[in-house]
Every structure is written in structure tokens, then in C-alpha cells.
N, C-alpha and C positions, 0 to 999 in steps of 0.2 A: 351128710357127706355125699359128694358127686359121686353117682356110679359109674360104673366102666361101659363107656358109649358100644352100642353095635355096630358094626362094621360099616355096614349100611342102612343106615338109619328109614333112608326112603325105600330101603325093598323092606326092611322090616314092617314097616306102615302098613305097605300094602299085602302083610300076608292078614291085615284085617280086615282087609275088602275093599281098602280104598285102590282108587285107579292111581296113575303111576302119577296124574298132574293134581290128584287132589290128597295125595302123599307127600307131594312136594311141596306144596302149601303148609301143610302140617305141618311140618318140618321145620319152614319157616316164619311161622307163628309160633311153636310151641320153644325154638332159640329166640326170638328175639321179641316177644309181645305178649302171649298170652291170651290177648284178647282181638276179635277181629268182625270185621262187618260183611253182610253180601257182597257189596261194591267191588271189597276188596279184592274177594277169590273170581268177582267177573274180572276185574282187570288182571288178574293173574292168568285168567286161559285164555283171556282175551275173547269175550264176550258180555254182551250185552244184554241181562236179564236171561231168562230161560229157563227151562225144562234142569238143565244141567247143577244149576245153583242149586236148585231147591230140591236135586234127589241128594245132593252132596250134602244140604243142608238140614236134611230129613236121616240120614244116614247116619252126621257124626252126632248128632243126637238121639237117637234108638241104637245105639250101642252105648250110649254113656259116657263118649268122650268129652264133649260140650254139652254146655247148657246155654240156652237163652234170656236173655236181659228185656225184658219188654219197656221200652222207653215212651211209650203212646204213639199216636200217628202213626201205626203202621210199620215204625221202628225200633229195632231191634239189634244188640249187641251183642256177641255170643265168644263166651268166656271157653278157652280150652282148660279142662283142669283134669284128666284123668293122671293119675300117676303112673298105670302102665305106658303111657303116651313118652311121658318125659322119663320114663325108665328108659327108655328104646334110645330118649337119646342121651341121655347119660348122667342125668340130675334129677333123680326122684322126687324131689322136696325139690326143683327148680321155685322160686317166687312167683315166677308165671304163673304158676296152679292154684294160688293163694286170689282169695277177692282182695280188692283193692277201694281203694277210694275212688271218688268221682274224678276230680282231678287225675290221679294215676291213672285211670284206665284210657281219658282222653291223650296222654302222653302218650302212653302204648300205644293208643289207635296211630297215631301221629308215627310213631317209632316207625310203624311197620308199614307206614304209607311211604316214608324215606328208603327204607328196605326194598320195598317192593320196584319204588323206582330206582332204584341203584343197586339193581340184585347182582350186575356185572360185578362188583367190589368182591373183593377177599376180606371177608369177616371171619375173625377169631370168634367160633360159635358158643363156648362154651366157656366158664368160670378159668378150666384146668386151661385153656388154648390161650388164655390172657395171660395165666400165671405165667405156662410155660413161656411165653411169648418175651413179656416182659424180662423177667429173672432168668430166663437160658439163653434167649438170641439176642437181646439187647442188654444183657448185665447190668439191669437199676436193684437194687438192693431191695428187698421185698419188703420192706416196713414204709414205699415210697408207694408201694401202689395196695397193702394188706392193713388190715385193721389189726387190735390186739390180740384178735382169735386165730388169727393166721390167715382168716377169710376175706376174699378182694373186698374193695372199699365199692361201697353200696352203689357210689356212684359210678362204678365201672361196668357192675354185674348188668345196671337198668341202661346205659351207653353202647349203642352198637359202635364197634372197635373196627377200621378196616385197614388193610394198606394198600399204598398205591400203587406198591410195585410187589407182587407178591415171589419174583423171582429172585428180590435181594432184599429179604425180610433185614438182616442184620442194618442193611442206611435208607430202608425205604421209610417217605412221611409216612408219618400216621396220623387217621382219621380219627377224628373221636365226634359221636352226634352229639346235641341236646335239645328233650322238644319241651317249648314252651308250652304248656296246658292253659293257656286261654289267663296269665298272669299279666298282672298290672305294674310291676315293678321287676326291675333289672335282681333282689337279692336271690332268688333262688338260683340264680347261673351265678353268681357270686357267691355263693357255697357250691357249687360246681365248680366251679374254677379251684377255690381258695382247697379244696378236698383234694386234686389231683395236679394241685403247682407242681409239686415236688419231682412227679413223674413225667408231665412235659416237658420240662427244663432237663432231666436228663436224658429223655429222647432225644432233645433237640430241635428235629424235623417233626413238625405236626399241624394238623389243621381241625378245630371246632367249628363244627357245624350249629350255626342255630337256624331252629325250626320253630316260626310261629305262624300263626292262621292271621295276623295282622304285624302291620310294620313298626307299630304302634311303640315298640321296643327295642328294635333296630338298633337304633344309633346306640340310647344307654348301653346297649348291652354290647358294641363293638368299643365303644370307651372304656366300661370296665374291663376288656383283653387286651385293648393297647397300653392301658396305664398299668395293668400287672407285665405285659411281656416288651414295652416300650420305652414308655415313659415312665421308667424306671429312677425313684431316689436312690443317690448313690449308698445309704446310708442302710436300705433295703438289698440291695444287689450286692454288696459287702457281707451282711448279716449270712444272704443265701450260701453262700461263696464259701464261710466260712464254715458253713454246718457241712456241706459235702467234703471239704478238704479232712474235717476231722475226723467225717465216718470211716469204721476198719475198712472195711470192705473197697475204699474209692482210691487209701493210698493220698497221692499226691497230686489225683486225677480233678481235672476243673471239669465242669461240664464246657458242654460243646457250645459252640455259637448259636444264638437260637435264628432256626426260620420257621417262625408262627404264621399264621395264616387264620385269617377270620372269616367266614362268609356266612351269609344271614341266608337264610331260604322261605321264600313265602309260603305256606301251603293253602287253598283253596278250597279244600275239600269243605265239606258238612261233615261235621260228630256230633251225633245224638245226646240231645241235655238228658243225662241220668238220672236227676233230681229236677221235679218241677219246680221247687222251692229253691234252685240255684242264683245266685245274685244277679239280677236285670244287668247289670254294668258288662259281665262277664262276652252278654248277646251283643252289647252296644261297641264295643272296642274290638272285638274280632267279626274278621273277615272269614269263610268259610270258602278246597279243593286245592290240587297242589299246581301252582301257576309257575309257567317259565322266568316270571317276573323274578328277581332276586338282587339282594344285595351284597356284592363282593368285595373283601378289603383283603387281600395278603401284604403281611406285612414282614418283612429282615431286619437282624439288626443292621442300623446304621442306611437303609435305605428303603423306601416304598415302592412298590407294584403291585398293580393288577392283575386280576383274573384267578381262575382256581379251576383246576381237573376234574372237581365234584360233578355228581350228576351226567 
């Protein structure tokens, strides 16, 4: 169960020793990744290799917050997992702390390069900031965004959440990411999608982000969101229609008109192969850094436009 967050999570950090900018890092790696690279905390203070990286990165490992991933070449990926870390901010047992697979950890990395450059956003940081979110300011019935156990749906928990306008949370979009981990077919954002239909369409107003390191998936994967929130069979949009009118909780209430929005994001970075023995195809079809290049499709019903507030 999620513990009760401190107040300030980033002065809490730093009564460990850490400075106030390599507290804030923390902070945001240990909401939204788990796992994280040099690179990353140079772009976070905004520098260039240094003296700085590596006392920060000699530090949060002699006290036992991280550990190191040695990937050969010189590279290396370094896992936050202490649990007093994610005590501080308010999810002891966070999945963050848990190793992961290869795949999962390259998504993280990816997560929290998205994060990193869009730290402007209002992200809902925590499991309870979703729920509340959801089920108090926007009134979607909790078994649209909960699993059996009461706990958000998996795909929410590993989704950084933000909104656009964070001064009228009640009708502002909402962002939701997904990062492609170096995949070769459109299914796994097709059980992304198909996991969290139910709660876009009662939002409304929303935008998915996809993140891959090649374009390679693009299109498929902007087809698969226009033919669930567009190109719609009437026979499907009836079936939907009819399950909300019957739910207690909704009354008589239709969902709202949707304004979905699609937009692809290319990222360019390099992540470290974790396994040597990983599939040759995986190198050959992705590009590797996060590039202004990008592909944007918002889409309304009943009409099309461009462009998107992301980034």
C-alpha cells in the first residue's frame, strides 16, 4: 500500500546529503523511471560530463541508494531502488525499486528522457494523485481506470499522466505518454490503448504521446488510435454508449464529445543494450537521442487538425 508522501519530498532527499539539484533529480526518477543514466542528470544541471556527475554518482551509490548496471563499453545504467528513497515520497513497494526486464528498463530510460524534457508539465506524481484525479476532479467511476484489487491499472502506474492546463484540472486535456522500447509491431500500444479506452472516452479531452527511437511504427501505431477514437463502427460506438448509460454511477449521462489527439515523438538518444544476446533486428530498426523531429496528428470528432502543445 502507498505511504503517506512527505511534505517535501525534495528537502527530505536532501537531509541525506544530497544537494538541492541532485535531490531533484531523485525525486524525479524515483516518480517516474526508476532507472536512469549519466547523460541524463548532466542534462538535468545542465552540464557536460564533470567532476559533478561522478561525485553525485559515487555518492548515491556509497550510501545504498543505487546500484550500477554495467552494460560493457564503458556503459552503465544505474537502478534507484532504495526503499527509504520511495518512502520519502510516498510508495514504499513503488515498482520503480523492483528490477525489471530489458525491455522495461529501456522504456523507463525513455520515460524519463520525455520527463526530463517536458518537466514544465503538471504530472500527477503518484498512484493516489491519479486516483484522486481521476475519481474526485473528473468523476470516471474507478473500475474504468482500477483493476480488481482496487489498484490503478498497470498501465497507468508505468504512464506519465499530465495536464495541460493545470489551473482547471476539472476540463483541462489530459496527457497520457507511451514509450516504445525498441518494438517491432504496433500490439503492445494496442493493449495500451485497449487497457485504458474506457477512461479516455470519459475524459474526453486527451492526448497519447508515442515515444520511439525510430519512425519505424509511427503510422501503425497513429492508425490504431484513429480507428479506436475515429473510425469508428457504429456497431462498436453503440455497444460503448450503451455500457456507460447503464452504469449506476453515470445515470443517464453520455460521455462527452471526444477531442483525442495523437502525436508520435522521435527520440535520438542512445540506451545501453543490457543483454549482449539481445536480438540484432532490435539495433537494426531503431534510431538512437531525443530529436525535434516529430510526428503530429490531432484529431476531433468530425473534423481534423494539426499541431499539439507537447514538448
Amino acid at each position: 500500500m502507498p505511504s503517506c508522501p512527505i511534505a517535501d519530498p525534495v528537502l527530505a532527499l536532501r537531509s541525506l546529503g544530497y544537494t538541492e539539484r541532485e535531490a531533484s533529480f531523485l525525486y524525479i526518477v524515483g516518480v517516474h523511471s526508476g532507472y536512469f543514466l549519466r547523460r541524463q542528470f548532466d542534462y538535468f544541471i545542465n552540464r557536460n560530463r564533470g567532476a559533478i556527475a561522478q561525485h553525485f554518482l559515487e555518492k548515491v551509490q556509497s550510501l545504498g541508494h543505487a546500484e550500477r548496471m554495467d552494460c560493457g563499453e564503458s556503459r552503465f545504467i544505474y537502478h534507484l531502488y532504495s526503499k527509504p528513497i520511495y518512502r520519502m515520497l510516498g510508495n514504499a513497494d513503488s515498482q520503480n525499486r523492483r528490477l525489471k526486464g530489458d525491455g522495461q528498463i529501456r522504456a523507463r530510460l525513455m520515460t524519463l528522457d520525455y520527463v526530463l524534457e517536458n518537466e514544465q508539465q503538471h504530472y500527477l506524481a503518484s498512484e493516489a494523485d491519479k486516483i484522486d484525479f481521476f475519481s474526485g476532479v473528473r468523476k470516471v467511476p474507478r473500475e474504468f481506470f482500477t483493476g480488481g484489487s482496487g489498484s490503478l491499472l498497470p498501465a497507468l502506474v508505468a504512464s506519465p499522466v499530465s495536464l495541460s492546463d493545470r489551473t482547471r484540472p476539472s476540463v483541462s486535456p489530459v496527457r497520457f505518454q507511451f514509450s516504445d522500447e525498441a518494438l517491432l509491431t504496433e500490439s503492445k500500444f494496442s493493449r495500451f490503448l485497449t487497457s485504458i479506452e474506457r477512461l479516455l472516452r470519459m475524459l474526453g479531452s486527451f492526448e497519447v504521446v508515442y515515444a520511439s527511437t525510430s519512425a519505424h511504427t509511427f503510422s501503425g501505431a497513429e492508425q490504431e488510435f484513429m480507428t479506436r477514437f475515429v473510425e469508428e463502427p457504429e456497431e462498436r460506438q453503440q455497444n460503448l454508449s450503451n455500457a456507460w448509460t447503464r452504469h449506476p454511477d453515470s445515470g443517464t449521462r453520455r460521455h462527452p464529445p471526444l477531442q483525442a489527439t495523437f502525436t508520435s515523438l522521435l527520440l535520438t538518444y542512445h540506451y545501453p543494450q543490457i543483454r549482449r544476446k539481445e536480438e540484432p533486428s532490435l539495433g537494426t530498426v531503431r534510431r538512437t537521442g531525443l530529436s525535434p523531429q516529430r510526428q503530429t496528428r490531432a484529431i476531433e470528432r468530425d473534423r481534423t487538425r494539426t499541431g499539439s502543445d507537447t514538448g
